[in-house]
gemmi code that builds the backbone of each chain (N, CA, C; Angstrom):
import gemmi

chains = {
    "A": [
        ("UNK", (12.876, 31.035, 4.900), (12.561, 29.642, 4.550), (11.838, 29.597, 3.188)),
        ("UNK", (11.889, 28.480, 2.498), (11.614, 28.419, 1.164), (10.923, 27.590, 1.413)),
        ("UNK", (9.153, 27.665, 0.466), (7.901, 26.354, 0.986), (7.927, 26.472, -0.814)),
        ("UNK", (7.352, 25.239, -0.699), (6.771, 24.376, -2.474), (5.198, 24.549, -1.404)),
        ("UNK", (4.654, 24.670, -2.314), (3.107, 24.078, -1.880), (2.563, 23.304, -3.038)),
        ("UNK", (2.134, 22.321, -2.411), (1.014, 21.223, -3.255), (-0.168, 20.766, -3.105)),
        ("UNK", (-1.459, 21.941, -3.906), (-3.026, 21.666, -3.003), (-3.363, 20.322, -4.375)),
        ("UNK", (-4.239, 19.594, -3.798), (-4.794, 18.298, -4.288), (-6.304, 19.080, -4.046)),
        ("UNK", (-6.863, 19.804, -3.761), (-8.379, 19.696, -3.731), (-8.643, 20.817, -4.142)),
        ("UNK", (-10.101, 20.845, -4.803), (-11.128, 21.651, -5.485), (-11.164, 22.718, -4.407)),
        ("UNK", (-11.436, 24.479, -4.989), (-12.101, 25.492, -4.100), (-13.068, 25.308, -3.051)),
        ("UNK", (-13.961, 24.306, -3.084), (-14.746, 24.220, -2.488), (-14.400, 23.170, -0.928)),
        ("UNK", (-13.662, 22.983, -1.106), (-12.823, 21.746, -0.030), (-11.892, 23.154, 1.307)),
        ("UNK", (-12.465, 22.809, 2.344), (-11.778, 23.560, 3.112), (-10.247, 23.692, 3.204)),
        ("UNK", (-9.514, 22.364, 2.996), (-7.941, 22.791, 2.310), (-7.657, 23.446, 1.272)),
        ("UNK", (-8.393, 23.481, 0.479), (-8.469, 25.027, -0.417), (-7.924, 26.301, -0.074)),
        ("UNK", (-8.835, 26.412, 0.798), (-8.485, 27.763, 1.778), (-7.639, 27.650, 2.569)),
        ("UNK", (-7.363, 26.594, 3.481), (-6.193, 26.631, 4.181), (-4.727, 26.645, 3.828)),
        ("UNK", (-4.689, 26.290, 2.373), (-3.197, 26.386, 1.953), (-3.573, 28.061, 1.470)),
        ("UNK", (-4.129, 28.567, 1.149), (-4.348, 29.647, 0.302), (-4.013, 30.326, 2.020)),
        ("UNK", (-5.026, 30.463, 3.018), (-4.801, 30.813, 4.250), (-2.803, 30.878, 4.612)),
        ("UNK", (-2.249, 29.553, 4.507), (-0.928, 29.407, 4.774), (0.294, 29.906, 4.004)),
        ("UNK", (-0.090, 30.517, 2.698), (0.213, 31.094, 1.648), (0.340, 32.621, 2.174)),
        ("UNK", (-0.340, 33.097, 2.387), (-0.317, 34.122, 2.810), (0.055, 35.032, 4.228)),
        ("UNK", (-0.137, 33.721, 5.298), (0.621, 33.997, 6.580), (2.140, 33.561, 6.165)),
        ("UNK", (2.837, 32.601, 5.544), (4.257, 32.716, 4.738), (4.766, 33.934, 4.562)),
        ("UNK", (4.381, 34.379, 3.435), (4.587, 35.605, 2.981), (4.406, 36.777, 3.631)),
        ("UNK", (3.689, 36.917, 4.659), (3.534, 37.940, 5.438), (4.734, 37.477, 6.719)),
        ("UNK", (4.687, 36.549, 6.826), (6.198, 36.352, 7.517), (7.530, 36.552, 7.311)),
        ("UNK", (7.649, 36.982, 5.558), (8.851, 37.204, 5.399), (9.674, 36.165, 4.784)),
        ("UNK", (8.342, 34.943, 4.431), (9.354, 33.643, 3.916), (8.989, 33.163, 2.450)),
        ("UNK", (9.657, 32.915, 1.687), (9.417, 32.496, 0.137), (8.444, 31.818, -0.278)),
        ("UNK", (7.800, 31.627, -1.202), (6.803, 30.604, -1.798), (7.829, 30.199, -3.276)),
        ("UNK", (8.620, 29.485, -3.646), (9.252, 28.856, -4.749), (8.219, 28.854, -6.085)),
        ("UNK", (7.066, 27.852, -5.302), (6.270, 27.690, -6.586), (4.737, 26.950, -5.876)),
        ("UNK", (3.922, 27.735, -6.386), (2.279, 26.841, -6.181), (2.378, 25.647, -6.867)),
        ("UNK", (1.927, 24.489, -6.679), (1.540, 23.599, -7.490), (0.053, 22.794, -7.518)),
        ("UNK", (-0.507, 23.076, -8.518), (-2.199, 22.745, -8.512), (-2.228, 21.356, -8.842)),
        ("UNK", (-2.505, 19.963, -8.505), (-2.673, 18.906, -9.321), (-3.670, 18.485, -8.480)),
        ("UNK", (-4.648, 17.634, -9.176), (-5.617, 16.336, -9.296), (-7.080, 17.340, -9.225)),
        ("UNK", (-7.685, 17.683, -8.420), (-9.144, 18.096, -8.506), (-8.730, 19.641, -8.531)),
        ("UNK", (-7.162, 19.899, -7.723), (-6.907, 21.385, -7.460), (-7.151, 22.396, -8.395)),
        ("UNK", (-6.748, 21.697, -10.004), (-6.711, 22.513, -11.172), (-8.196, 23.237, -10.974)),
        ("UNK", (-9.237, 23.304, -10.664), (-10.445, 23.689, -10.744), (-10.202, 25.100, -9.951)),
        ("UNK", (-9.058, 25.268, -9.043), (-9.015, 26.313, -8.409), (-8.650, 27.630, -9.296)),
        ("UNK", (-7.433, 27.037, -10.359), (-7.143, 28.046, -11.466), (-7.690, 28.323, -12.842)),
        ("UNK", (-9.479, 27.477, -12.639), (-10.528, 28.087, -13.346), (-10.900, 29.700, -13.600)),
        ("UNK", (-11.114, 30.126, -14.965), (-11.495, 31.816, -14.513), (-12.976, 31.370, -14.934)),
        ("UNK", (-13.431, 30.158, -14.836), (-15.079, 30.007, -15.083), (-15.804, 29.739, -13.389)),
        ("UNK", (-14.947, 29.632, -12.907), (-15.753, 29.120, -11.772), (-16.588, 30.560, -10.990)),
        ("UNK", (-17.688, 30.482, -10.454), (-18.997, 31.847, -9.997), (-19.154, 31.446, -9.195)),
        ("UNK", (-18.773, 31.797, -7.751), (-19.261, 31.864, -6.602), (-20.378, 32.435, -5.828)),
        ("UNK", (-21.406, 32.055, -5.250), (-22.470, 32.183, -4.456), (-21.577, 33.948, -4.007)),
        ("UNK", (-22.490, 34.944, -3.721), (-22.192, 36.376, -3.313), (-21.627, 35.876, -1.914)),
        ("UNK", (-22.421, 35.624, -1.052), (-21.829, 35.613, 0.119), (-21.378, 34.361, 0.824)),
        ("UNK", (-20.230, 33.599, -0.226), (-19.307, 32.747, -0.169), (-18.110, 33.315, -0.327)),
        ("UNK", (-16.712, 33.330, -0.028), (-15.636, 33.453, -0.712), (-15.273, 32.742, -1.941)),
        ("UNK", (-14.502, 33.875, -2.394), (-14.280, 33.272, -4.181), (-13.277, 32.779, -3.818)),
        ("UNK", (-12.778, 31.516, -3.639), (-11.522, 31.073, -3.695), (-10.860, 31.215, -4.440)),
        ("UNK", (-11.215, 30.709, -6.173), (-10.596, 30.542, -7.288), (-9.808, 32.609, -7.673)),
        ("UNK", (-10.810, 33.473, -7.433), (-10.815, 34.825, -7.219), (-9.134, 34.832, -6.163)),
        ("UNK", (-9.257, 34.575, -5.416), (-8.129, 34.792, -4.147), (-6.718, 34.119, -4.771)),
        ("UNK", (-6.782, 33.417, -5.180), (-6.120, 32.572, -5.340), (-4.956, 33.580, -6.588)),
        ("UNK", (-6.058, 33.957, -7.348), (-5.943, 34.543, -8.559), (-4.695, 35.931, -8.764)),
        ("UNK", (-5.560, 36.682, -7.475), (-5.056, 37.830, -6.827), (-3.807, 37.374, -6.452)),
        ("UNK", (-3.603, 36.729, -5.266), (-2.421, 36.336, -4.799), (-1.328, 36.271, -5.455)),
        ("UNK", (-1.324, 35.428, -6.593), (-0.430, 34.791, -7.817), (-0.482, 36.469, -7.883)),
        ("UNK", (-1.197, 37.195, -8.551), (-0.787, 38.268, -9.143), (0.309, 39.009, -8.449)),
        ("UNK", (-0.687, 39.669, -7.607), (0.360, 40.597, -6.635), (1.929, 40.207, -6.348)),
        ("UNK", (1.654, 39.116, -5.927), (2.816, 38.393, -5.723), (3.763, 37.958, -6.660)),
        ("UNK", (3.224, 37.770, -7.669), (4.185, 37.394, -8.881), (4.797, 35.954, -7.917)),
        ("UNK", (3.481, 35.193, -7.756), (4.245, 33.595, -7.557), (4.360, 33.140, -8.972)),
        ("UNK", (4.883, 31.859, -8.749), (5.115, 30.962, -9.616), (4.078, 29.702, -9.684)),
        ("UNK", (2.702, 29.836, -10.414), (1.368, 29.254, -10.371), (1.656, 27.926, -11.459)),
        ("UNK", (1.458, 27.050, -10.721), (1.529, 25.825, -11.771), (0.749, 24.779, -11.797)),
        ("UNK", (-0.049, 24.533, -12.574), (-1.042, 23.606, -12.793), (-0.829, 22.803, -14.023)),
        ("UNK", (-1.223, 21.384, -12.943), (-0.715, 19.986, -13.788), (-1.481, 20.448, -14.924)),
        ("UNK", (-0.837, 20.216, -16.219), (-1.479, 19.923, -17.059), (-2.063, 18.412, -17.601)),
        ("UNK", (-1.769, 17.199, -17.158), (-2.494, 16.311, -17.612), (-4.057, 16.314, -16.539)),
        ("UNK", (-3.889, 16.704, -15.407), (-4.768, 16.640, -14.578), (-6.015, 17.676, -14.853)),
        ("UNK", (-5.527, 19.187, -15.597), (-6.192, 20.180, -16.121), (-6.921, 20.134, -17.172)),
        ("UNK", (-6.311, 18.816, -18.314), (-7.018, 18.631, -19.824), (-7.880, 17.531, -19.323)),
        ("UNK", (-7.534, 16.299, -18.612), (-8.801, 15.884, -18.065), (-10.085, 16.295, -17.563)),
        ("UNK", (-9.488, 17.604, -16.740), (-10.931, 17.916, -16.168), (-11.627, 19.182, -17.026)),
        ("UNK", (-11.004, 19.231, -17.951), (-11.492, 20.533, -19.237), (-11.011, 22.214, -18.390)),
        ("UNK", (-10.207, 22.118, -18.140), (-9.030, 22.930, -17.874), (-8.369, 23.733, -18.611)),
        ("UNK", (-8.303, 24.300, -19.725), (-7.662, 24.249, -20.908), (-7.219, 25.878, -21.308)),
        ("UNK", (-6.363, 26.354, -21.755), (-5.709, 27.751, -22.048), (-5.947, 27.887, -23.268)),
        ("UNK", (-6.078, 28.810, -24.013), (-6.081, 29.228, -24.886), (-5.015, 28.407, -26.290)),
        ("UNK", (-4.087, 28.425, -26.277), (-3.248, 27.131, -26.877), (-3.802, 25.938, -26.673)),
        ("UNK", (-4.155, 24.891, -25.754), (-4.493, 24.010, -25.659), (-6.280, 23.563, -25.851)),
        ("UNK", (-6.310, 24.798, -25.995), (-7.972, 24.870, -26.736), (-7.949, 25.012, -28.166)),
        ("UNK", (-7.187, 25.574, -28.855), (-7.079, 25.615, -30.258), (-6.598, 24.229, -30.655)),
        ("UNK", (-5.476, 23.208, -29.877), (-4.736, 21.921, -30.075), (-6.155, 21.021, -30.182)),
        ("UNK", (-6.695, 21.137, -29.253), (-7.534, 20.671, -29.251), (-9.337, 20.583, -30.035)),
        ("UNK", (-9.143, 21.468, -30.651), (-10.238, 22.380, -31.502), (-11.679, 22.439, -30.242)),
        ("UNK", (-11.343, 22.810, -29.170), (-11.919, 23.423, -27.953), (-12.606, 24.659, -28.720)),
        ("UNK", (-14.128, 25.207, -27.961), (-14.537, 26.264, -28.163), (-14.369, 27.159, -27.610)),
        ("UNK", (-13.222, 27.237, -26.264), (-13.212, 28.353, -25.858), (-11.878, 27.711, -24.291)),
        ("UNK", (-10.821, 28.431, -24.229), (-9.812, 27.608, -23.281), (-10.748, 28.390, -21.945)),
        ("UNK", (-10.186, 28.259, -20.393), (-11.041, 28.780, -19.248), (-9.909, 28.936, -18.248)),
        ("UNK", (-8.262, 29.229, -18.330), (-7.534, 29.194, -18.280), (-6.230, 30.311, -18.461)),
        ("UNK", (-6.135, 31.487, -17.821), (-5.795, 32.655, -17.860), (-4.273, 32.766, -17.201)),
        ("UNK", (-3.814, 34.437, -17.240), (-2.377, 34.289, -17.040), (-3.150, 34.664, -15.353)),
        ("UNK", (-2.653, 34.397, -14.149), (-1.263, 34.174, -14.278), (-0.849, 32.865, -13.813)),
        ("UNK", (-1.604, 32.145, -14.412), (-1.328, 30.537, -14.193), (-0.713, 30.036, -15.756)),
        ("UNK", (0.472, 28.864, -15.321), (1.197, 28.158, -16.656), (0.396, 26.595, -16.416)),
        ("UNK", (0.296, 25.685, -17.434), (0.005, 24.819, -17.532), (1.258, 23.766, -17.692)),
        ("UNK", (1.412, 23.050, -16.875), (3.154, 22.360, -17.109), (3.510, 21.178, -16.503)),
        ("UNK", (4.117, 20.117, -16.245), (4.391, 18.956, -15.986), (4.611, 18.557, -14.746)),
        ("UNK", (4.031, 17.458, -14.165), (4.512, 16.888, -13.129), (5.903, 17.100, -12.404)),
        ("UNK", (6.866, 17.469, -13.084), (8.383, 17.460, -13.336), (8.544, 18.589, -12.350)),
        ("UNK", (7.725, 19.930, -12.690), (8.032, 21.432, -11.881), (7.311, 20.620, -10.067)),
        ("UNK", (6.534, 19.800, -10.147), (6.295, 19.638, -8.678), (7.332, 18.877, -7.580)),
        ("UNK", (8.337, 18.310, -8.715), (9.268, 17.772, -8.215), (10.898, 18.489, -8.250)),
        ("UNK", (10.427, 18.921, -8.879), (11.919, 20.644, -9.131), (11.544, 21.630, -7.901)),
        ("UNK", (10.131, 21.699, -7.705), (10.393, 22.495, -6.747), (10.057, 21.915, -5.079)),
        ("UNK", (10.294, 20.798, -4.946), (10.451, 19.951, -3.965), (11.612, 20.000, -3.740)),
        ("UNK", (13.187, 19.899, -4.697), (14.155, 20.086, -4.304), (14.829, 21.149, -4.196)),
        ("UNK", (13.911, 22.305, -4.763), (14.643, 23.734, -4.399), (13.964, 24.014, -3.025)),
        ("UNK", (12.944, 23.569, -2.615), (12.221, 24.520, -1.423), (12.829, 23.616, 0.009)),
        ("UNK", (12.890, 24.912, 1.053), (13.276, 23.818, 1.928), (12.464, 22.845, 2.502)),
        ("UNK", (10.991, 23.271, 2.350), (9.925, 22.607, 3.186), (8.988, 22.296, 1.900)),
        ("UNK", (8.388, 21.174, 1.741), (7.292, 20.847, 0.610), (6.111, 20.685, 1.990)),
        ("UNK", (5.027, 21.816, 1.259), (3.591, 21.514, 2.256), (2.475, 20.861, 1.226)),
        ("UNK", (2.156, 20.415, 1.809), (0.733, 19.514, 0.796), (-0.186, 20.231, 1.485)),
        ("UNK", (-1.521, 20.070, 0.483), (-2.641, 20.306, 1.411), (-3.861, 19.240, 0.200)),
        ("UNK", (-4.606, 18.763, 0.664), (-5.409, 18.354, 0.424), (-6.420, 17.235, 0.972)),
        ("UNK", (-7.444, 16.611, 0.431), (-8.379, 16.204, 1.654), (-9.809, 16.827, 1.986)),
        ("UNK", (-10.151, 16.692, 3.167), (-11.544, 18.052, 3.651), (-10.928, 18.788, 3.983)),
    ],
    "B": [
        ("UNK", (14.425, 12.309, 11.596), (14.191, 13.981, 11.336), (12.350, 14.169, 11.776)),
        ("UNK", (12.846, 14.925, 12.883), (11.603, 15.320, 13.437), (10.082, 15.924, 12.306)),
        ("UNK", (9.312, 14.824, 12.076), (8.333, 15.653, 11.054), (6.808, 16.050, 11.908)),
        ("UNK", (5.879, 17.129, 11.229), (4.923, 17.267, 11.390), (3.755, 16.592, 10.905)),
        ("UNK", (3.005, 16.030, 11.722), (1.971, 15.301, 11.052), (0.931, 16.351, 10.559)),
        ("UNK", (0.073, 16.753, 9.902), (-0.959, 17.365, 9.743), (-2.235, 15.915, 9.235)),
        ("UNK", (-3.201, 16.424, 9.695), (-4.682, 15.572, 9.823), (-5.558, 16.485, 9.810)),
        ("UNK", (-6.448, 16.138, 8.684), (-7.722, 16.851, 8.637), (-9.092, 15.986, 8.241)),
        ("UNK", (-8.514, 14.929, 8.401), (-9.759, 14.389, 8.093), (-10.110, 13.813, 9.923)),
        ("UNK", (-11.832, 13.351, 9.666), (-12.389, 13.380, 11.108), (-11.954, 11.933, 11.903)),
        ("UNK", (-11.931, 11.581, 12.742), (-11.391, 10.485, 13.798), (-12.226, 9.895, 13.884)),
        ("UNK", (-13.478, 9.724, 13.537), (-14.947, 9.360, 13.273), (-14.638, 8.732, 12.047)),
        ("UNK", (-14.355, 9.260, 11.524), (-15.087, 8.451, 10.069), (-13.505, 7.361, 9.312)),
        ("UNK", (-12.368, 7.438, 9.734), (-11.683, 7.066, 9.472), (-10.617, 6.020, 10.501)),
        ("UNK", (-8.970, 5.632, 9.902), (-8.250, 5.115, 10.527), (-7.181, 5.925, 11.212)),
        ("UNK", (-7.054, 7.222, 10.243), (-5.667, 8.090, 9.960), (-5.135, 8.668, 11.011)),
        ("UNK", (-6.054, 8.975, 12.294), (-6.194, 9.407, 13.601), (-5.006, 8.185, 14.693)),
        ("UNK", (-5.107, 7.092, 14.418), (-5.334, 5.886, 15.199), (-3.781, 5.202, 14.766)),
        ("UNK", (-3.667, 5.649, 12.646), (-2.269, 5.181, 12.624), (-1.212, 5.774, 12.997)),
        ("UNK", (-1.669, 7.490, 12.764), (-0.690, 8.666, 12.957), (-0.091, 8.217, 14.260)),
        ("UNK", (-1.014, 8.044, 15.190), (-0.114, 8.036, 16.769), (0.351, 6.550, 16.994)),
        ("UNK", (0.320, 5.612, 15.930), (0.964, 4.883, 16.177), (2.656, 5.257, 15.447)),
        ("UNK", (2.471, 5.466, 14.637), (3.833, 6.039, 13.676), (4.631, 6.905, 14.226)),
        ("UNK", (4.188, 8.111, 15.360), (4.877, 9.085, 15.481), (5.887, 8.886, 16.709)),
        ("UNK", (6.809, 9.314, 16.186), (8.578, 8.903, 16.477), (8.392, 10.092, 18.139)),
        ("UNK", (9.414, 9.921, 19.008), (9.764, 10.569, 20.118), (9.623, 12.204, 19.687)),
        ("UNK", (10.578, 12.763, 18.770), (10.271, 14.217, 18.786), (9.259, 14.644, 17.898)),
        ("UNK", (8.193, 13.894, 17.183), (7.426, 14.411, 16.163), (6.340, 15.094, 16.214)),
        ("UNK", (5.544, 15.930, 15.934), (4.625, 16.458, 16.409), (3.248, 16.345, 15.626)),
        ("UNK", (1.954, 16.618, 15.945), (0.824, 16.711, 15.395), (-0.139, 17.625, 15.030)),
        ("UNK", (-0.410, 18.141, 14.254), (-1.280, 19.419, 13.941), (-2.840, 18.524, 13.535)),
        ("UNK", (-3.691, 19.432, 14.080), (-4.945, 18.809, 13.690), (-5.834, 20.220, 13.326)),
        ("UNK", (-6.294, 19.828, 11.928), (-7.205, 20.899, 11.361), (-7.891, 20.468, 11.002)),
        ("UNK", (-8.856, 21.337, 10.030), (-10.525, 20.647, 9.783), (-10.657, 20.053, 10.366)),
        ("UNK", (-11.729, 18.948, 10.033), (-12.519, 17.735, 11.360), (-11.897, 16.763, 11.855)),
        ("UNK", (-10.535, 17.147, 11.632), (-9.534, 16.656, 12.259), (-9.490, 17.114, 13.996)),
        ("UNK", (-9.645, 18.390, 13.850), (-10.127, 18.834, 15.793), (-11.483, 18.126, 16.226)),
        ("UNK", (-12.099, 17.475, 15.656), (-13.171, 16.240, 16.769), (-12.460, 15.437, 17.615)),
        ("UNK", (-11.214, 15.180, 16.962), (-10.289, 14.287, 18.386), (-10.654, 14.664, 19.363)),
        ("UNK", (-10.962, 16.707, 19.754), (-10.780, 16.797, 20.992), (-12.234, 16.817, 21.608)),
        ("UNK", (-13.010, 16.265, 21.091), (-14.201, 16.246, 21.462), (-14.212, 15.597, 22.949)),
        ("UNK", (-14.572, 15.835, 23.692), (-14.685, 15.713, 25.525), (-15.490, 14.228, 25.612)),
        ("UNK", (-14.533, 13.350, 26.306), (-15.353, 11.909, 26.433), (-14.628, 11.077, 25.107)),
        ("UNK", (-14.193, 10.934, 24.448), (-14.212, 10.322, 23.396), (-12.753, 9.789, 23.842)),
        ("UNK", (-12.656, 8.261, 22.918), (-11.750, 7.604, 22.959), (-10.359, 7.934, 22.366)),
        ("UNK", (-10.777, 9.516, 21.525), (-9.877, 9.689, 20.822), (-9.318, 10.748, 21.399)),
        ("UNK", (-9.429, 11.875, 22.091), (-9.098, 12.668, 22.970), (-8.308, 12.162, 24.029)),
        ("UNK", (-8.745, 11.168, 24.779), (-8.265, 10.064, 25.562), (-6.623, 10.005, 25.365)),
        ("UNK", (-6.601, 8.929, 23.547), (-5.498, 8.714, 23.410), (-4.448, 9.937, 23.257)),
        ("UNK", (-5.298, 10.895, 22.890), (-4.181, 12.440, 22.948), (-3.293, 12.903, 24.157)),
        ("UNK", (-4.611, 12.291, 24.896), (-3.895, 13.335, 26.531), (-2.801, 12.156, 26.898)),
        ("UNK", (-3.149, 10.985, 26.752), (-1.910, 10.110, 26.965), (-0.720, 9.850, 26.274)),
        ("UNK", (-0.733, 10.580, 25.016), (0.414, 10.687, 24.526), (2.170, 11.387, 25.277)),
        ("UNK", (3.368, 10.407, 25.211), (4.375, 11.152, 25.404), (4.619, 12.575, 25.469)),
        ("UNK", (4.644, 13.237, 26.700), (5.336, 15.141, 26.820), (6.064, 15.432, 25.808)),
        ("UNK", (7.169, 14.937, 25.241), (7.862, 15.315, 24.059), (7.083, 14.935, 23.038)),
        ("UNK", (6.021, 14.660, 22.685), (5.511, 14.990, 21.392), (4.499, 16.230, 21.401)),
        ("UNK", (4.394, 16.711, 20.336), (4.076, 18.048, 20.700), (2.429, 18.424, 19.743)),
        ("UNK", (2.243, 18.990, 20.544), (0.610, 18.513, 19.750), (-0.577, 19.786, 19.442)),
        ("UNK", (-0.966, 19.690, 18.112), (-1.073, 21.470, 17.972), (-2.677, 21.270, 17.070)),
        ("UNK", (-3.275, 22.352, 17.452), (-4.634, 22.315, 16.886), (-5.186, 24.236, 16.230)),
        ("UNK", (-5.485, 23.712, 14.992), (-5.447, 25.191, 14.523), (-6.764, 26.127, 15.044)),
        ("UNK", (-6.641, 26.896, 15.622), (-7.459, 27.967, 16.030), (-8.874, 28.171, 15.366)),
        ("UNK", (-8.901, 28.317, 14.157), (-10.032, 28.706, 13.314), (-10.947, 27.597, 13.624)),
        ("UNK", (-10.210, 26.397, 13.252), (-11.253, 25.474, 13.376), (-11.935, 25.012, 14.571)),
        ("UNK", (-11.199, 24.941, 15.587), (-11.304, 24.945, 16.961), (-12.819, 25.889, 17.022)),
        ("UNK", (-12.884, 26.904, 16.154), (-13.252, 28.245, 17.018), (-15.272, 27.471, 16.222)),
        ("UNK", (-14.712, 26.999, 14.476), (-15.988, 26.914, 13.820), (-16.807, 25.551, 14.254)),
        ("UNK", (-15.837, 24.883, 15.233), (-16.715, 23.736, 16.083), (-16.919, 24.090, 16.988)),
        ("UNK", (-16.790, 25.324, 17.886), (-17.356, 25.499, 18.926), (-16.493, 23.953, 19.903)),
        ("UNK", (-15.222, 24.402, 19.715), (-14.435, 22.973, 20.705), (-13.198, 24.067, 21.322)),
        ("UNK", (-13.382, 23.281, 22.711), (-12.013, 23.849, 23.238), (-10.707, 22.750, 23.422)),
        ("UNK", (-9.289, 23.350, 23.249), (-8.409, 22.347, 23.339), (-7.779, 22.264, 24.642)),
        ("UNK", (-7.786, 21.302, 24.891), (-7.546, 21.097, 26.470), (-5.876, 21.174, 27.046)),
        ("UNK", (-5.096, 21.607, 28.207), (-4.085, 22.528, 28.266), (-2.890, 21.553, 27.591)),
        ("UNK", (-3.074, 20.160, 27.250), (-1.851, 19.633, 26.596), (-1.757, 20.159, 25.119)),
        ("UNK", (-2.967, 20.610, 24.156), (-2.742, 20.601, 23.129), (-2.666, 22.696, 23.127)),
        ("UNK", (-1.494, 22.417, 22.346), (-1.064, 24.074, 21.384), (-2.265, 24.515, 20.630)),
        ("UNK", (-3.105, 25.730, 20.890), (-3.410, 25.848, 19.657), (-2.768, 27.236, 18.927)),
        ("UNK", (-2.861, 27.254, 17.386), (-2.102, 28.095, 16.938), (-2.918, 28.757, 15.713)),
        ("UNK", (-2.452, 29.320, 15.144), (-3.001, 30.487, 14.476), (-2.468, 30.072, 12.949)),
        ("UNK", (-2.589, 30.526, 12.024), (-2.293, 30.549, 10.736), (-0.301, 31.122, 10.280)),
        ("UNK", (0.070, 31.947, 11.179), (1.395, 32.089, 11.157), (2.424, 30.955, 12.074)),
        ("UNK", (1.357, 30.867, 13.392), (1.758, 29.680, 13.966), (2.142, 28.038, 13.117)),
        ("UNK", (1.354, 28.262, 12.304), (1.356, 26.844, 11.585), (2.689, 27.275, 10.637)),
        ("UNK", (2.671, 28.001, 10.197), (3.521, 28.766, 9.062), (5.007, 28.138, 9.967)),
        ("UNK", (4.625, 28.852, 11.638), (5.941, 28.292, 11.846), (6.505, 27.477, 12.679)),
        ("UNK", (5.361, 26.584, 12.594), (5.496, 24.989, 12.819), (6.647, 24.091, 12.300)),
        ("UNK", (5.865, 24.694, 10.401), (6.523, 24.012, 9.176), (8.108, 24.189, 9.292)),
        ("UNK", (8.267, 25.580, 9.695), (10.074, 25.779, 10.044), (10.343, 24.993, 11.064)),
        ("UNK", (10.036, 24.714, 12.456), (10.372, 24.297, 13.587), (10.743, 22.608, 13.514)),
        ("UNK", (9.806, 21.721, 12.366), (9.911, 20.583, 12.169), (11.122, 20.190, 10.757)),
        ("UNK", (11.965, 19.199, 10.531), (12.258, 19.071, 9.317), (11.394, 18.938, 8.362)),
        ("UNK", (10.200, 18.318, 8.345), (9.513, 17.617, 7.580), (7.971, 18.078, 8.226)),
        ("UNK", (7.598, 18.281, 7.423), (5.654, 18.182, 6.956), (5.315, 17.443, 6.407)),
        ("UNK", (4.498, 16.800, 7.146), (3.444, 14.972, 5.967), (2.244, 15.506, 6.516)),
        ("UNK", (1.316, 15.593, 5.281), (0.171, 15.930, 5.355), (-0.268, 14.665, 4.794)),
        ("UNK", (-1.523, 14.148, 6.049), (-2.368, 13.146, 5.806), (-3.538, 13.114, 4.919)),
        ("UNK", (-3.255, 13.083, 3.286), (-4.116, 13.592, 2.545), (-5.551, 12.937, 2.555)),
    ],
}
model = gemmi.Model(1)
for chain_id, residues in chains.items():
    chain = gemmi.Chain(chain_id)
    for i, (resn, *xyz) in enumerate(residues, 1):
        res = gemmi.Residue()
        res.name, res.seqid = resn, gemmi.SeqId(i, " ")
        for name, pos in zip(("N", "CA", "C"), xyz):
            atom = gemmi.Atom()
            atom.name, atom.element = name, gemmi.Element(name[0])
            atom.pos, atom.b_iso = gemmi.Position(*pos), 0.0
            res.add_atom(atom)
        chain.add_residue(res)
    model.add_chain(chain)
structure = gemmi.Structure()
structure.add_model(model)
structure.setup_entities()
């Protein structure tokens, strides 16, 4: 089975973890992830500034890993990302930014990929909320 | 096309509890996570309306959370695990998450 995922909430929001949680029981099942998609407060998850309390989970950390290993396909809105000072290295120089906060293996990219991969996946999961 | 409801927000503090089971069609089912499992809080009006819900709807509560409220789900409701949910999402056409 082929899932799109679409988190709407910040690391700190327990759907955070639960798509990240569902992400990973997927894949350990044997079933595709098409493409992550980060939009509205989510972009904060594919922060490399965000510092977690020691004995909290790093979400933004997990998240990070995952994409790696996995070689998903990490996508974060970019209008939702330059709003909230989100910004990559390119879009920090566009911007004459002092410094982007925004690393591989996340792309910064359009509304458009959340809806491309709504029609490639068989199942679109949302998560967001508490 | 049979969809999954998912709910995580609390039955307390909202409507989303109250519209879901009005909306949900003969084969559709319900997942309840985060403080979304207070539904099953013992005594409450909202537990109530659970257990009276139609046998063919199918009604599922995720484990973890169950476990971090210290709530048990009573023998109509599924509870399931993190792969369980995984394969929920296959079992239903459709997933609507009540954002």
């Amino acid at each position: 089975m082929k899932f799109a995922i679409a988190l709407f909430a910040p690391p700190h929001a327990p759907s955070s973890r639960r798509a990240l949680r569902f992400v990973q029981a997927a894949l350990a099942g044997g079933h595709q992830i098409v493409r992550l998609f980060f939009y509205q407060d989510a972009v904060h998850n594919a922060s490399s500034n965000v510092v977690s309390a020691q004995d909290e989970l790093d979400i933004p950390a997990e998240w990070r890993e995952l994409v790696r290993q996995q070689q998903l396909d990490g996508v974060v809105c970019i209008a939702a990302a330059l709003r909230r000072g989100i910004l990559n290295e390119q879009e920090a120089q566009r911007y004459q930014r002092s410094a982007g906060n925004l690393d591989a293996p996340w792309d910064l990219s359009g509304l458009g990929q959340l809806h491309e991969a709504a029609q490639t996946a068989d199942r679109l999961i949302c998560f967001g909320g508490p | 096309m049979a969809t999954l409801h998912v709910l995580s927000h609390s039955p307390f503090s909202d409507g989303r509890l109250s519209s879901c089971l009005r909306l949900l069609g003969p084969a559709d089912g319900l997942l309840l996570c985060g403080d979304a499992v207070y539904a099953l809080q013992p005594g409450t009006a909202q537990r109530q309306a659970l257990e009276l819900m139609p046998a063919a709807i199918g009604l599922f509560a995720l484990d973890e959370d169950l476990c971090a409220r210290a709530l048990a789900a009573p023998a109509r409701v599924q509870v399931v695990d993190y792969p369980g949910f995984v394969e929920l999402s296959c079992r239903f056409d459709k997933v609507n998450s009540w954002l």
